[in-house]
C-alpha positions as CSV (number, residue, x, y, z in Angstrom):
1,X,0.0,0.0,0.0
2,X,1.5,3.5,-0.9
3,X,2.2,6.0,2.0
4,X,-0.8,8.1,0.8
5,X,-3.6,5.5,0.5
6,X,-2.1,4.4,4.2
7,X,-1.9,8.1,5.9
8,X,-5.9,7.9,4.8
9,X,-6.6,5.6,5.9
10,X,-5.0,6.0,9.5
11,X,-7.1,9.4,9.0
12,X,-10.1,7.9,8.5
13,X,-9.7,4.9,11.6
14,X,-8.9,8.0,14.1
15,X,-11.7,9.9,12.6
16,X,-14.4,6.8,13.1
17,X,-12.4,5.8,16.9
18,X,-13.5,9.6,17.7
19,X,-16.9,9.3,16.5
20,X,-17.2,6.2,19.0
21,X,-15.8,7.2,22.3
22,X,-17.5,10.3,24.5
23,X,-15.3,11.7,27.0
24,X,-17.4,10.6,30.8
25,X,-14.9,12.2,32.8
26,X,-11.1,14.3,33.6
27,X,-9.9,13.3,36.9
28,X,-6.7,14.5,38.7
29,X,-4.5,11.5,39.6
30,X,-1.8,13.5,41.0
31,X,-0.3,17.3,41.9
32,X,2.4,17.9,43.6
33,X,4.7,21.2,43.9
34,X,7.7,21.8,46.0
35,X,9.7,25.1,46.3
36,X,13.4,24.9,47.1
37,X,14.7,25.6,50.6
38,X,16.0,28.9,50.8
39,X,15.2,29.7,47.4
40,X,15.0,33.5,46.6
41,X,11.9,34.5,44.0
42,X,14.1,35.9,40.7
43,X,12.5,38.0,38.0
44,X,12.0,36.5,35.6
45,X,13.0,32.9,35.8
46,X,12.4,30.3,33.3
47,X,9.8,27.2,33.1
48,X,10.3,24.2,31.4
49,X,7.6,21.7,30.7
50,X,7.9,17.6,30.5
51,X,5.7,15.0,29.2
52,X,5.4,11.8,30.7
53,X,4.8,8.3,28.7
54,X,1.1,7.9,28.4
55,X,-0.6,5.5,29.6
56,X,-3.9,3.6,27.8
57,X,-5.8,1.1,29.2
58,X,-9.1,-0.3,27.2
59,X,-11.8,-2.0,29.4
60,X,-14.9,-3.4,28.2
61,X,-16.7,0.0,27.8
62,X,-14.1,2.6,29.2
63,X,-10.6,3.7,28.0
64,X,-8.7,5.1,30.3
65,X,-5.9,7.4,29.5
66,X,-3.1,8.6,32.1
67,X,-1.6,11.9,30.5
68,X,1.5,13.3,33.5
69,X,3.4,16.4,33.3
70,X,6.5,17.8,35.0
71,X,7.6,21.5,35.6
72,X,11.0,22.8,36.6
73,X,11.5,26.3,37.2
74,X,14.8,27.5,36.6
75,X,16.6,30.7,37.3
76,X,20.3,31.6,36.7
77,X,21.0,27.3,36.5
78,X,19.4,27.0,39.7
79,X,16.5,25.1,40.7
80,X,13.2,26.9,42.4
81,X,10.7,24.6,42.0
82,X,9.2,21.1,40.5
83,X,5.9,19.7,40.1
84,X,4.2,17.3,38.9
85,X,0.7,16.8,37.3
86,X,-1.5,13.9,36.4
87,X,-4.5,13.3,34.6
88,X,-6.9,10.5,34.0
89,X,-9.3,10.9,31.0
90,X,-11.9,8.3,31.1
91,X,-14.0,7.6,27.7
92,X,-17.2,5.5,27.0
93,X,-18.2,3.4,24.0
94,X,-20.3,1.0,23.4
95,X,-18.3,-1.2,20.9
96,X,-15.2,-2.7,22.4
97,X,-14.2,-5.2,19.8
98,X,-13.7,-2.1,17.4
99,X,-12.3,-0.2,19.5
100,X,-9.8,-2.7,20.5
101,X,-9.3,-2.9,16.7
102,X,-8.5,0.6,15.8
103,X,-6.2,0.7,19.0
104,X,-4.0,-2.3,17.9
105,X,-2.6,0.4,14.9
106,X,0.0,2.2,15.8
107,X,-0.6,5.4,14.5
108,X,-4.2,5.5,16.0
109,X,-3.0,4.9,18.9
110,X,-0.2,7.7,19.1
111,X,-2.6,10.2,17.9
112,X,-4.7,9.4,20.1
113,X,-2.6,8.8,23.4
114,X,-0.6,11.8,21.8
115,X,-2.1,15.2,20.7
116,X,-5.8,14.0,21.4
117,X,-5.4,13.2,24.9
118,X,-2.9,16.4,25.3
119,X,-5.7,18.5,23.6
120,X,-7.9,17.4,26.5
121,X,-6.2,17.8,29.7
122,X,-4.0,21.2,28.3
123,X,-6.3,23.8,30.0
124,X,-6.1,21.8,33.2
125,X,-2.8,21.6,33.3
126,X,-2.6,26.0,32.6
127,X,-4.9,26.6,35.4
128,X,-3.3,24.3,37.6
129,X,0.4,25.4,36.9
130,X,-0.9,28.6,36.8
131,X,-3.0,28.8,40.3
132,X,0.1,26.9,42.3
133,X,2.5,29.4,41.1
134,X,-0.1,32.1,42.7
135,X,-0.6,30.3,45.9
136,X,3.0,30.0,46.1
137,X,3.7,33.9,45.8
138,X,5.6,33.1,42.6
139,X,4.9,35.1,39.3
140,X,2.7,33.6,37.0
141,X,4.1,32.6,33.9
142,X,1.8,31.8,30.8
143,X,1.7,28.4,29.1
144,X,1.0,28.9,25.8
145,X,-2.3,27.3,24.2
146,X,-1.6,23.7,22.9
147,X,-0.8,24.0,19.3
């Protein structure tokens, strides 16, 4: 099969796996943030963002999908903070043979363990980052919308 025929047809499996799950419900699994000891609030200081591995697991109605992040801030090569976020996305269907099916391909699965899932816990994972760094009397710093 040609790389074009097969890219369409990977387009058209993720399109019919979305048209068969329904998001039920975006829990947080996990966050945690720690400041430093004696660390001294810099302006401005740098944040870098991690992903984790995703995880997917397919039960008889439900997928589950664990989606973690990490963030470092970082000023002048030191260390001020780290935390760590994680997010379970549970999804309904009501046909777990195909969905089992479309899973098994590889690039159904990224996508959807990938930039699908990501699409769906980003603006958690902004207000979250962004309402620790409050509580902890540290300027907020802007995570860009998920391109």
């Amino acid at each position: 099969m040609n790389k074009m025929k097969q890219a369409g047809n990977v387009q058209q499996l993720i399109t019919e796996l979305l048209s068969l799950v329904e998001i039920s419900t975006v829990f947080v699994l996990r966050m945690d943030f720690a400041l430093m000891p004696d660390m001294k609030i810099p302006q401005p200081y740098n944040l870098n963002l991690g992903h984790a591995p995703v995880n997917l697991t397919i039960r008889d109605n439900e997928i589950l999908v664990v989606v973690g992040f990490a963030i470092d801030g970082i000023a002048n090569d030191q260390p001020l903070f780290s935390g760590h976020f994680d997010y379970q996305i549970v999804f309904k269907h009501d046909n777990p043979s195909r969905i089992k099916e479309i899973l098994e391909i590889d690039e159904v699965r990224s996508f959807f363990c990938g930039a699908q899932a990501d699409k769906i816990v980003w603006s958690y994972l902004r207000n979250a980052v962004h309402q620790i760094l409050l509580d902890a009397g540290l300027p907020s710093v802007v995570i860009p919308l998920y391109r």
